[in-house]
C-alpha positions in Angstrom: -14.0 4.4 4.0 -15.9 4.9 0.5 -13.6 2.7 -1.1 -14.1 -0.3 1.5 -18.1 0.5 1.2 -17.5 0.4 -2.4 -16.3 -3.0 -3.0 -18.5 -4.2 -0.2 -21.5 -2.9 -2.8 -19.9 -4.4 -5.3 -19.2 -7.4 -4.1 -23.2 -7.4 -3.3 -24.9 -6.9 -6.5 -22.5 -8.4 -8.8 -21.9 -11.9 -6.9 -18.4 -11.6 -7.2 -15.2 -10.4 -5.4 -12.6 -8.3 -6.5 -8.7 -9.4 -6.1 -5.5 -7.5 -5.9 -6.8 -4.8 -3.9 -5.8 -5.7 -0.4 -2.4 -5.4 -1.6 -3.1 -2.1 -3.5 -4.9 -0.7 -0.5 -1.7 -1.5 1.7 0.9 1.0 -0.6 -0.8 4.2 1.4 0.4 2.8 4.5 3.8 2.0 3.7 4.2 5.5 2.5 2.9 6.6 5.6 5.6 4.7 7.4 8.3 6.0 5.0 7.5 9.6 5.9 7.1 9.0 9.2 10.8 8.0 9.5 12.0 10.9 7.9 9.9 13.1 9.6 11.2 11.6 12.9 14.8 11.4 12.0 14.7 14.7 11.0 13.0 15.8 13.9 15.9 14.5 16.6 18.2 14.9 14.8 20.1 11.8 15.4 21.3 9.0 13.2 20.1 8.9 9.5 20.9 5.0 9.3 17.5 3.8 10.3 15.9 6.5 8.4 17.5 5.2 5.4 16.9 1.5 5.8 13.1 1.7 6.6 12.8 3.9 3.3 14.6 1.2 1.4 12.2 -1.7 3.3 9.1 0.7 2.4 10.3 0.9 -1.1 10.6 -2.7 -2.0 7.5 -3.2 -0.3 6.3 -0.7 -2.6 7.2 -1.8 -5.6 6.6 -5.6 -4.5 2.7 -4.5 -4.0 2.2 -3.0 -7.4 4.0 -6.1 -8.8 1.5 -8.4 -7.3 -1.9 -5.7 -7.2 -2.2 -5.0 -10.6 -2.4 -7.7 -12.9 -4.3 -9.6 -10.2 -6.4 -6.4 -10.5 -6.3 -6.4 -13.8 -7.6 -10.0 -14.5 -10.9 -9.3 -12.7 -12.3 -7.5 -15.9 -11.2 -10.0 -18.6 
């Protein structure tokens, strides 16, 4: 929440918005997600092969955020 009325002020009294961060601001989620599989695959017990593919889809969407979030970030205060 503070971070969403942040940039909402922001965007306010400077004029302009900031980019990258909807991308940045989806990397807790998919870590959420991640966890969430393991915690349910280990919880029933069962088969370990979804667990292990939705980790590898949360990683590269991971990794795929921060590779697009950052410099876009990053070129808002040149």
């Amino acid at each position: 929440m503070a971070i969403i009325l942040f940039l909402t002020f922001y965007n306010l009294f400077s004029g302009r918005l900031i980019t990258g961060i909807p991308t940045l601001m989806l990397i807790p989620a998919i870590v959420g997600l991640g966890v969430m599989s393991v915690w349910r695959s280990r919880q029933s017990g069962r088969g370990r092969g979804g667990m292990w593919g939705i980790l590898a889809v949360c990683a590269v969407a991971v990794i795929l955020c921060l590779y697009v979030g950052i410099p876009d970030l990053l070129n808002n205060f040149r």
